[in-house]
C-alpha positions in Angstrom: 21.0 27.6 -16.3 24.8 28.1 -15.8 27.1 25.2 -14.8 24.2 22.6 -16.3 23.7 24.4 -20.0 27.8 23.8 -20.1 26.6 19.8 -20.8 24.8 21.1 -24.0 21.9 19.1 -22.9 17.9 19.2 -24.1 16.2 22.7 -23.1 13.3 20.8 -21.6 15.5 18.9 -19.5 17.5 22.0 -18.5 13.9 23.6 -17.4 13.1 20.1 -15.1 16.7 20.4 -13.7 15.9 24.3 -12.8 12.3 22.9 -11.5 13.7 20.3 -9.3 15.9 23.3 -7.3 19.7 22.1 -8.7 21.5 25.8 -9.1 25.2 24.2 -9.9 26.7 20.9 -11.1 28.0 18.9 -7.9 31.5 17.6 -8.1 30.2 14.1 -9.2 27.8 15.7 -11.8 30.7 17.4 -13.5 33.0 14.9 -13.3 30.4 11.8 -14.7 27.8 13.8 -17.1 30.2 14.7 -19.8 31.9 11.1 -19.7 28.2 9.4 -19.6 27.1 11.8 -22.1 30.1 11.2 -24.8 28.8 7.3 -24.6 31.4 5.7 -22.3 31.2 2.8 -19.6 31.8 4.6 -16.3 32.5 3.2 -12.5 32.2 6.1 -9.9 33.4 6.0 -6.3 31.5 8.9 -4.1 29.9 9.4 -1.1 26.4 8.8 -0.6 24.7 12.5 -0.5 27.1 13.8 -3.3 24.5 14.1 -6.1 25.6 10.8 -7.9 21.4 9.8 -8.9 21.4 12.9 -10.8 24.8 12.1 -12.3 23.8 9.3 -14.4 19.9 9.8 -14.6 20.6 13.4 -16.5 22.6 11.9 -19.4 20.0 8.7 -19.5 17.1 11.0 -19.7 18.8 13.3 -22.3 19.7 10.6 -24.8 16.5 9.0 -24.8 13.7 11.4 -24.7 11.2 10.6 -27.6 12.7 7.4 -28.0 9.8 4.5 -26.7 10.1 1.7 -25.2 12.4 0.5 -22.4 15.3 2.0 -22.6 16.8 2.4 -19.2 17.1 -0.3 -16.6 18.5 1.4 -12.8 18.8 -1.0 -10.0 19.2 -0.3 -6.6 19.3 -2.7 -3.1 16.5 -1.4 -1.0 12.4 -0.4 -1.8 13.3 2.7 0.1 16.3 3.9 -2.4 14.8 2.2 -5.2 11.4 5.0 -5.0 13.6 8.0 -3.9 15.6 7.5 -7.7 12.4 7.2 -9.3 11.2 10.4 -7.6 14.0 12.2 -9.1 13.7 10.6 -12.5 10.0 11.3 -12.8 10.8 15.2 -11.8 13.5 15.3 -14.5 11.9 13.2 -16.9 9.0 15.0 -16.9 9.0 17.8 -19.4 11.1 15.2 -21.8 8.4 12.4 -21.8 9.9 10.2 -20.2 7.4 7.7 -17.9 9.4 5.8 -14.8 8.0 2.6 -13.4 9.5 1.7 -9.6 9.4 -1.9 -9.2 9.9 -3.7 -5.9 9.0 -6.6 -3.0 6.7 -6.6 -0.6 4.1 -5.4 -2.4 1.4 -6.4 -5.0 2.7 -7.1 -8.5 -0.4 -6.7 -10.4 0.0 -3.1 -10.0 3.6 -2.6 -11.1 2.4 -5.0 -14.3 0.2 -2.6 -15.3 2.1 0.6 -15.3 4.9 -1.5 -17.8 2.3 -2.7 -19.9 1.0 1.1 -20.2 4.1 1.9 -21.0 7.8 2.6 -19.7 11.1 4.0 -20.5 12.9 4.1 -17.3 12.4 0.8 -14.8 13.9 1.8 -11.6 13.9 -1.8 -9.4 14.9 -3.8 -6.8 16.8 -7.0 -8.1 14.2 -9.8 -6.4 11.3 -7.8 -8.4 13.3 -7.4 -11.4 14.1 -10.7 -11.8 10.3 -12.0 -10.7 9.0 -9.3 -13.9 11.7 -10.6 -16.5 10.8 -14.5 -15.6 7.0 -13.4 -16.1 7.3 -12.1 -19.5 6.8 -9.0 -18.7 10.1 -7.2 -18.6 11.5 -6.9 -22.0 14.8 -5.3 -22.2 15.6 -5.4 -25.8 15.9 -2.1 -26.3 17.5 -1.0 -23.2 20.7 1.2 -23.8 21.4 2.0 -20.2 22.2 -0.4 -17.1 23.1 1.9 -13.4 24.0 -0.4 -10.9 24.1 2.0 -7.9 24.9 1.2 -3.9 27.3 -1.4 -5.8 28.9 -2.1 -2.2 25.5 -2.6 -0.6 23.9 -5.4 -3.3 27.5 -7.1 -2.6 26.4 -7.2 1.0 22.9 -7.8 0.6 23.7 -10.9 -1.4 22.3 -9.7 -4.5 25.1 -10.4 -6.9 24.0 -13.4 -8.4 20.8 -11.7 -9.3 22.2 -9.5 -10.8 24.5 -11.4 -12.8 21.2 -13.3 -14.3 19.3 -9.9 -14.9 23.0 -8.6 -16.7 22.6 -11.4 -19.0 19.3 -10.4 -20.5 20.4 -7.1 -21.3 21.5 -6.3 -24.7 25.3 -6.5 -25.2 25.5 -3.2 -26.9 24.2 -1.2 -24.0 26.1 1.5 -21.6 26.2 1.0 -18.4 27.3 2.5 -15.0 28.1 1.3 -11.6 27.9 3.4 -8.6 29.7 3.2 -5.2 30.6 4.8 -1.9 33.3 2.0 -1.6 35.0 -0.3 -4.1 35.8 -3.5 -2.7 37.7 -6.0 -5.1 34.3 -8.0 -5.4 32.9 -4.6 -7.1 36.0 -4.4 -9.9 35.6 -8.0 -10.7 31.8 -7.5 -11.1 32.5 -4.2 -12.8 34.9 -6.2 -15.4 32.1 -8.6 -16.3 29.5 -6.5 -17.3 31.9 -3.2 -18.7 33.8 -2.0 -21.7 36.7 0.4 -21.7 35.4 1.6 -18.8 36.1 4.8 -17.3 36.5 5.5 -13.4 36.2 7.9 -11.8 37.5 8.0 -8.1 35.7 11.3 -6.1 36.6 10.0 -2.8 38.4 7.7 -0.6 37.1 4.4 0.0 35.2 4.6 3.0 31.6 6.2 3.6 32.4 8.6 6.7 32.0 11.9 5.8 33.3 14.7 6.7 31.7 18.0 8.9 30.5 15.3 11.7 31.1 16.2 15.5 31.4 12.7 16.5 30.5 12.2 20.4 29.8 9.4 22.7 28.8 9.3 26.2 28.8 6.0 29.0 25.7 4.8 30.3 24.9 2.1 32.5 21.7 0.2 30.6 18.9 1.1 32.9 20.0 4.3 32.3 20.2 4.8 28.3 16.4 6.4 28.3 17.6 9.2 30.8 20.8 9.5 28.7 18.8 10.0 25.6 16.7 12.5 26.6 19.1 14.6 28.7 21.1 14.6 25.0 17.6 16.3 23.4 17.6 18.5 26.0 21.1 19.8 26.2 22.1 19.6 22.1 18.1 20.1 21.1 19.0 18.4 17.6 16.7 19.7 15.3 15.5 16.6 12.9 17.0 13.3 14.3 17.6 9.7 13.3 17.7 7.6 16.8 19.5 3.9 16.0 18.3 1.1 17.7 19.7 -2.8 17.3 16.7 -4.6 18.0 12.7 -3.6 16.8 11.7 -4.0 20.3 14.2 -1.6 21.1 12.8 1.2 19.1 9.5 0.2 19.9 10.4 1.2 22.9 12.2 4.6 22.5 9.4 4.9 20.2 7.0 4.7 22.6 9.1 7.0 25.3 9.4 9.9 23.2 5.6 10.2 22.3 4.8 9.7 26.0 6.7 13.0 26.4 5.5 14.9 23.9 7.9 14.3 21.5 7.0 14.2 17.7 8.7 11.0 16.6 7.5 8.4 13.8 9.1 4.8 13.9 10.6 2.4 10.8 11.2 -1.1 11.0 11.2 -4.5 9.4 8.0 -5.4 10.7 6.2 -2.6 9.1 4.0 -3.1 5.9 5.4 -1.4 2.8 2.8 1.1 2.6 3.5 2.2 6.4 6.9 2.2 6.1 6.6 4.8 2.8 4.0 7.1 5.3 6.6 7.1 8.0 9.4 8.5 5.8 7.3 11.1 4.6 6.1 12.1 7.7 9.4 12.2 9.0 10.8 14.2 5.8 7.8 16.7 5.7 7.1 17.1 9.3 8.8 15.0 11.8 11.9 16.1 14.4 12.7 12.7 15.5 13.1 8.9 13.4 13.4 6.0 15.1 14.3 3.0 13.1 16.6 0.0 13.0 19.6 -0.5 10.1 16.3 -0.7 7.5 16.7 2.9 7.3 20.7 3.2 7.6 21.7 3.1 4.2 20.7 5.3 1.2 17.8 7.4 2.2 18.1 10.8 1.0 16.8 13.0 3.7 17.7 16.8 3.7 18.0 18.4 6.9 19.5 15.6 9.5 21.0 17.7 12.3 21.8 14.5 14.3 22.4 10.7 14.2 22.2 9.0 17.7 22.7 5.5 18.3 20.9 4.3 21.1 23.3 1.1 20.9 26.5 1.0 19.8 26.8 -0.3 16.3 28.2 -4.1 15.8 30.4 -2.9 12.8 32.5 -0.1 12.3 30.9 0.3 9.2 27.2 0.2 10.2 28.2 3.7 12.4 29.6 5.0 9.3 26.5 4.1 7.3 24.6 5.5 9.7 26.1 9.1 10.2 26.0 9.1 6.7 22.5 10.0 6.7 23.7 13.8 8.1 26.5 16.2 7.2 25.1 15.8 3.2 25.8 17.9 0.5 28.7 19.4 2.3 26.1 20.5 5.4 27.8 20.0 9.4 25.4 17.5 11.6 26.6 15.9 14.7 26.7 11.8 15.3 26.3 10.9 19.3 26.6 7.4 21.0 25.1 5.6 23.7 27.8 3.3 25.2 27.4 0.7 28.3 30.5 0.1 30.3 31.0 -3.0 28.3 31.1 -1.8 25.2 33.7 0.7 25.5 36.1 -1.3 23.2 33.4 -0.9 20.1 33.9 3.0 20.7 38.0 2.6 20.2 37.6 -0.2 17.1 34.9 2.7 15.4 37.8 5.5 16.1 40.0 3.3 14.3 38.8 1.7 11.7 36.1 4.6 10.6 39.4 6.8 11.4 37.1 9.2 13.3 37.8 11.3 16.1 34.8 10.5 18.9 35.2 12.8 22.2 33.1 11.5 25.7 30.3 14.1 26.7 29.1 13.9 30.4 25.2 14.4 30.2 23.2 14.7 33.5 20.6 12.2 34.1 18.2 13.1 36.6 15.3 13.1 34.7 12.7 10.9 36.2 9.9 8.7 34.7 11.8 6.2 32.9 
């Protein structure tokens, strides 16, 4: 397999990376598998949608095949990201042996307990588990020789540092470990410093998460009107597979609700949702689905190919929540298109995202005389 047999790496791991569609090294991949592979610490800086899970799981995987035990621990903020990297462990794992356990909140532990004690080399977690496993007894990390720390910037803003600080003191000392980032805030380096050794860095973009190949537009709406705005965007652009933001649950409860009245294939994600929904809804949406609506639950991290648009049915608080959010299209170097709601009061939020997300956002004029809202 050209560009991957350059890495020198295990033939049944080269015949899982051919199985899971990957044709060339991404930038990230060539840049972090050789460093990763020659043992070295490493701290990487790239975009979400760059490749980076494949990055560190394709050295862990071919430095530990037939080796038992726990050797790998990956942790991650969210259930969502945290059972998307184990997807892609246990599709490059597989021909090598290796057997992946996803732990995570929210649902029942007895379940997760039994698939360690059956056996595990790769525990792919969300820190609240993590920690809840290792204070059971049931976590042993003895033998670990990998820590990934990945959506650093996202666990700093989660609040999950000091659990992670207590799970990093479990781990044996003599371990490598990586850290992960679309932006690295001086929080992440001081972090990075605690837990590293002669580490290696690797900078693959700047520090910020907007990406580039986005047609960023807006257009003004007076509230009562947002519904008509929406749909009059579906039917002029016709995006193809959509994200619609909302702020509030109720909110896309209610654009929910609007586009399956008009026949509109839409599925729905949200805080309020069980686990097991939630995980029905995404793959819906990924399989079959045109349109998602969710709140920020969904605005980080998800790896979903094929997002022709993001819309925000409200303009985002932060600068960086839009940029987190149209960060779920325009992946792997694809274009996608981002477009804004905006009430006459809010205008201001559109010029403070122009300037601090240091994107260019053009006003559209959409007719709205479609009835029955």
């Amino acid at each position: 397999m050209k560009g991957f047999e350059e890495f020198n790496l295990r033939n049944e791991l080269i015949e899982s990376i051919r199985g899971t569609g990957y044709s060339e090294p991404t930038e990230v991949q060539s840049m972090a598998i050789p460093i990763a592979l020659a043992g070295s610490d490493l701290v990487v800086r790239s975009k979400t949608g760059s490749g980076k899970t494949a990055a560190y799981l394709i050295p862990i995987i071919n430095n530990t095949a037939k080796e038992k035990g726990i050797r790998a621990l990956i942790l991650l903020p969210t259930r969502e990201l945290a059972v998307q990297v184990a997807k892609v462990s246990e599709a490059l794992g597989k021909r090598s042996g290796i057997r992946t356990v996803v732990v995570y909140g929210g649902v029942s532990i007895n379940k997760q307990i039994e698939l360690i004690l059956r056996g595990a080399n790769i525990i792919v977690g969300t820190p609240g588990r993590t920690l809840d496993l290792i204070d059971r007894g049931i976590l042993n990390f003895d033998k670990v020789s990998y820590f990934v720390l990945d959506e650093a910037d996202e666990m700093l803003d989660m609040g999950f540092i000091e659990d992670i600080k207590k799970i990093i003191n479990v781990l044996p000392v003599e371990r490598q470990s990586f850290l992960f980032s679309a932006t690295i805030p001086s929080e992440i380096i001081e972090l990075a410093k605690g837990f590293m050794h002669n580490e290696e860095i690797l900078f693959l973009s700047k520090d910020e998460v907007t990406v580039n190949g986005i047609d960023h537009n807006y257009a003004v709406s007076r509230r009562e009107r947002k519904l008509r705005t929406l749909f009059s965007y579906i039917d002029k652009y016709k995006p193809e597979k959509s994200i619609i933001f909302s702020r509030t649950k109720a909110g896309a409860n209610m654009i929910y609700e609007a586009l399956i009245n008009h026949g509109q294939d839409a599925v729905i994600m949200h805080g309020d949702l069980t686990q097991a929904q939630r995980e029905k809804a995404l793959y819906r949406f990924k399989n079959f689905g045109r349109f998602l609506v969710a709140t920020n639950v969904a605005a980080r991290g998800l790896d979903i190919g094929g997002i022709s648009d993001i819309i925000n049915y409200d303009v985002p608080d932060d600068p960086r929540v839009y940029v987190h959010r149209v960060g779920r299209t325009a992946r792997m170097g694809a274009a996608g298109r981002a477009f804004t709601i905006v009430e006459d009061r809010e205008i201001g939020s559109i010029d403070m995202i122009r300037h601090e997300a240091r994107v260019k956002m053009k006003e559209i004029h959409l007719e709205t005389t479609r009835k029955n809202f």
